[in-house]
C-alpha positions as CSV (number, residue, x, y, z in Angstrom):
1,X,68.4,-58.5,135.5
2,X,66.0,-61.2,134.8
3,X,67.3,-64.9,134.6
4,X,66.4,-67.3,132.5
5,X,67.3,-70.5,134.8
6,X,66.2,-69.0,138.3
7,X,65.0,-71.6,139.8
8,X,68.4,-73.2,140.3
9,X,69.4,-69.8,142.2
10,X,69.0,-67.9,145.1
11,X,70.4,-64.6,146.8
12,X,72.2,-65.2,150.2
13,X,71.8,-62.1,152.3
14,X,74.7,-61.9,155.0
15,X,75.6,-59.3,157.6
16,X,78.8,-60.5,159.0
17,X,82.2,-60.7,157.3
18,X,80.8,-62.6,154.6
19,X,80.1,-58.7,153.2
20,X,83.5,-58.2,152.4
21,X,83.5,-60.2,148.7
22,X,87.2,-61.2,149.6
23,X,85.9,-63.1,152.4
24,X,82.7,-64.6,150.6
25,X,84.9,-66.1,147.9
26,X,86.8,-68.4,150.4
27,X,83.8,-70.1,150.8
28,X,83.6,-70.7,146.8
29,X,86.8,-70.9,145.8
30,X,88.5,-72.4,149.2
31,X,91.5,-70.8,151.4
32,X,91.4,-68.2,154.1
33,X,91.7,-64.9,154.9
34,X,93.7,-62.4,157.2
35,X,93.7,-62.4,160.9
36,X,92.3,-66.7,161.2
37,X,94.2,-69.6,159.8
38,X,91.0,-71.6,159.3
39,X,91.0,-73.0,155.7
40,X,87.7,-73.2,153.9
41,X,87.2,-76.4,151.7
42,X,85.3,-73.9,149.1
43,X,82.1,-75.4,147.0
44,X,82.3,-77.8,144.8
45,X,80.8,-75.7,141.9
46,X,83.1,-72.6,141.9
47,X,81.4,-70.1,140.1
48,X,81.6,-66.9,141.2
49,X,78.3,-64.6,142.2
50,X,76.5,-63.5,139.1
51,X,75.5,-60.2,141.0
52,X,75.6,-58.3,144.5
53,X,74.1,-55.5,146.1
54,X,73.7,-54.0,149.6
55,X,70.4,-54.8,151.2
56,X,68.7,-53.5,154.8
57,X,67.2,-56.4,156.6
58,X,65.0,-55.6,159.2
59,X,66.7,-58.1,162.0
60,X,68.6,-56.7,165.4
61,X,72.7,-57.7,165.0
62,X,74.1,-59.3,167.7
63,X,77.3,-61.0,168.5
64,X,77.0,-64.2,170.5
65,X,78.6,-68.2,171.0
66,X,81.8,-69.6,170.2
67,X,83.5,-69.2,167.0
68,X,86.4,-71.5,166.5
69,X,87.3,-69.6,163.1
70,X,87.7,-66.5,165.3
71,X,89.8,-67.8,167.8
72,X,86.7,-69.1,170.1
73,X,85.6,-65.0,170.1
74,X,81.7,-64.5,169.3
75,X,80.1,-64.3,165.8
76,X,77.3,-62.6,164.0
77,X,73.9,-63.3,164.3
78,X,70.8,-61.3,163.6
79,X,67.4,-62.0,166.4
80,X,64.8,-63.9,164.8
81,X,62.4,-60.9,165.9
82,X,61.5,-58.1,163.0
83,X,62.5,-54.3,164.1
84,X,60.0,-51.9,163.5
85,X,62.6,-49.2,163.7
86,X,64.3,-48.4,160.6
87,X,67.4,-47.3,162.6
88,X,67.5,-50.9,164.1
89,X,67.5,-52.5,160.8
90,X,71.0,-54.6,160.0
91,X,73.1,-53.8,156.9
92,X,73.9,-56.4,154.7
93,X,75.0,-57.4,151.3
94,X,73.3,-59.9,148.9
95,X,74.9,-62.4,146.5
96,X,73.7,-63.9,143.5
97,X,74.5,-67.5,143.6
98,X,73.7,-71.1,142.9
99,X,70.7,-72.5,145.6
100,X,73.8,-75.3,145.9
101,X,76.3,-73.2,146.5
102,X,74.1,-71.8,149.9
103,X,73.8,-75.1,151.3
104,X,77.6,-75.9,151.0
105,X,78.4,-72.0,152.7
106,X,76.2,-73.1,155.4
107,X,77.6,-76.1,155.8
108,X,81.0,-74.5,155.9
109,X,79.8,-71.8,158.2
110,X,78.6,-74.8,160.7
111,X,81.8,-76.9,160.0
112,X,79.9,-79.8,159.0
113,X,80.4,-82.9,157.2
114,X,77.4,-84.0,156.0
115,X,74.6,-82.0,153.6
116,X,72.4,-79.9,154.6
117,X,68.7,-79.9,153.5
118,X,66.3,-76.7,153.4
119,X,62.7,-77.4,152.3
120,X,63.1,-74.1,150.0
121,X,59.0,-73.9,150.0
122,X,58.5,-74.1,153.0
123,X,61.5,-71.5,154.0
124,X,59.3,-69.1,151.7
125,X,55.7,-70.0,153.3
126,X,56.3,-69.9,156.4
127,X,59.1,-67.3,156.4
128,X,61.5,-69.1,158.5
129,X,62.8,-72.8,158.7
130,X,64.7,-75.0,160.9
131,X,67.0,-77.1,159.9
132,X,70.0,-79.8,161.3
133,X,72.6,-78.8,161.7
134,X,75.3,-79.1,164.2
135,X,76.8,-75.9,164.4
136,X,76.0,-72.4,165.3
137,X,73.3,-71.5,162.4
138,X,70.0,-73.6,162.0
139,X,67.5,-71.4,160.9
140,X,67.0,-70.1,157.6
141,X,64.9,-66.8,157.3
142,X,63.3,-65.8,154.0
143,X,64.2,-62.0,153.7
144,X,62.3,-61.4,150.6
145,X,62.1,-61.4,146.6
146,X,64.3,-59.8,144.5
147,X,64.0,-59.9,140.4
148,X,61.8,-62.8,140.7
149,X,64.6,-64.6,143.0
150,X,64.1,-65.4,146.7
151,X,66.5,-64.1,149.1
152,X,67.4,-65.7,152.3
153,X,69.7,-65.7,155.5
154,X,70.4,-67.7,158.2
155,X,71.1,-67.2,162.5
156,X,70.8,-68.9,165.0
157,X,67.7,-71.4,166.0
158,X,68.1,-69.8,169.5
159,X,67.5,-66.6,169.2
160,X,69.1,-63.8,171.5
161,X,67.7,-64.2,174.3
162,X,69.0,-67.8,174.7
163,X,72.3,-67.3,173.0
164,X,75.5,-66.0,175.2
165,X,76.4,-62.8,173.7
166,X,80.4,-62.1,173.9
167,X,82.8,-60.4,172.4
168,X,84.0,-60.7,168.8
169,X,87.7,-60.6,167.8
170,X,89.2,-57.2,166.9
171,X,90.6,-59.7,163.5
172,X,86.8,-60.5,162.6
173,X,85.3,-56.7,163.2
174,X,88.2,-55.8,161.0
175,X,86.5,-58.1,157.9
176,X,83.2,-57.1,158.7
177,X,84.1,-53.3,158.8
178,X,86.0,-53.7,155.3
179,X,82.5,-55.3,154.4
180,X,80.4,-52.4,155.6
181,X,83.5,-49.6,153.7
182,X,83.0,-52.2,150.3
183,X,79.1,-52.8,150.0
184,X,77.8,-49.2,151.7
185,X,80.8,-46.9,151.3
186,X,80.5,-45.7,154.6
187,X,83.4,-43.9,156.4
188,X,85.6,-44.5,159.4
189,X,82.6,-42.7,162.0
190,X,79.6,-43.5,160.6
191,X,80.5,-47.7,160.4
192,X,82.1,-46.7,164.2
193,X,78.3,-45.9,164.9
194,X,76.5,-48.2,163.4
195,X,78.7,-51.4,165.7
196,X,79.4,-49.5,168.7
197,X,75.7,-50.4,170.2
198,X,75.7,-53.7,169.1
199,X,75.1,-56.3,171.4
200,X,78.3,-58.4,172.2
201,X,80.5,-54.6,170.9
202,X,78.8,-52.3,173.6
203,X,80.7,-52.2,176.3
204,X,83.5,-54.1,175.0
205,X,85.2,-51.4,172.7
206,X,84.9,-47.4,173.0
207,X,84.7,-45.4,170.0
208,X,88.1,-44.8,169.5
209,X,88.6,-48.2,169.0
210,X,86.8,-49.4,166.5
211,X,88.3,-45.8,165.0
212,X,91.7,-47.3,165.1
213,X,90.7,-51.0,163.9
214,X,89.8,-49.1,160.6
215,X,93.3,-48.4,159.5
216,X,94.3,-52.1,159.8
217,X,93.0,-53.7,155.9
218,X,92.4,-57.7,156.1
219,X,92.5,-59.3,152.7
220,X,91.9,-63.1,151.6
221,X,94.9,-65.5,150.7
């Protein structure tokens, strides 16, 4: 669908729990969801997304840092380096939203006070582009064009190699495997697969595991 006021929107590609719509809509709307009693302040425009759609980016996943929303357990990040492999390639989900709207989820997501700034050209020249910020993500990537509107994500300035990878909470795999069931419809094994050799998951939980984490749903309130 084509939009007649594009320029004033932008699709946000994420890969963690932000997949699971539920989730996403704290950061709009405000509250919190299952398994953290962190409280998002929400956007100040609260319209919903106009449109969302699952989307491959072609960025390792990782789990890494300190996430105070998690219980101080690691969170999501993709490597700034491209995968050649199409089996290495992180699943994600893309929302349709106001270019406002992004800034005030990342400035949620970095539990910051003041605004953030992205220099939107140069994001899409140059591909990537740093910006302050205080918290955990300071690098937006540009992922690519989609019905004549860009798309974009953000990680960490650091980049694997420098980041500590750890363990996430069994609460926050829970939302992002409810993300991965929602946007791809994928079952119990195959989402199993797709975490289990992820950096900050391998070696931390066994198949069987993540199996059983499945039959536990998380919802937003």
């Amino acid at each position: 669908m084509e939009y007649s006021n594009s320029k004033g929107l932008v699709w946000y590609a994420c890969y963690g729990s932000n997949m699971l719509e539920d989730r996403f809509r704290r950061y709009i709307l405000g509250g919190k969801i299952g398994g953290t009693d962190h409280v998002e302040p929400g956007c100040d425009d609260k319209t919903l997304p106009l449109e969302s759609h699952p989307l491959a980016i072609p960025y390792p996943l990782y789990f890494a840092g300190y996430s105070p929303r998690w219980g101080g357990t690691s969170g999501a990040f993709v490597d700034l380096r491209m995968e050649d492999a199409k089996s290495r390639f992180t699943l994600a989900k893309m929302y349709l939203i106001k270019t406002i709207q992004f800034l005030e989820v990342v400035k949620q997501e970095n539990d910051q006070n003041s605004a953030v700034h992205v220099d939107f050209k140069k994001l899409v020249r140059d591909g990537s582009y740093n910006f302050d910020a205080s918290g955990a993500y300071g690098k937006a990537i540009h992922v690519g064009k989609f019905s004549g509107i860009e798309c974009v994500t953000f990680t960490s300035a650091a980049g694997m190699d420098r980041m500590p990878i750890g363990k996430p909470s069994e609460a926050y795999l829970r939302v992002i495997m409810s993300g991965l069931r929602e946007t791809w419809n994928l079952g119990a094994e195959k989402i199993a697969d797709y975490l289990i050799s992820k950096p900050g998951v391998a070696g931390n939980y066994g198949l069987q595991q993540l199996l059983d984490m499945q039959k536990v749903k998380m919802r937003a309130r």
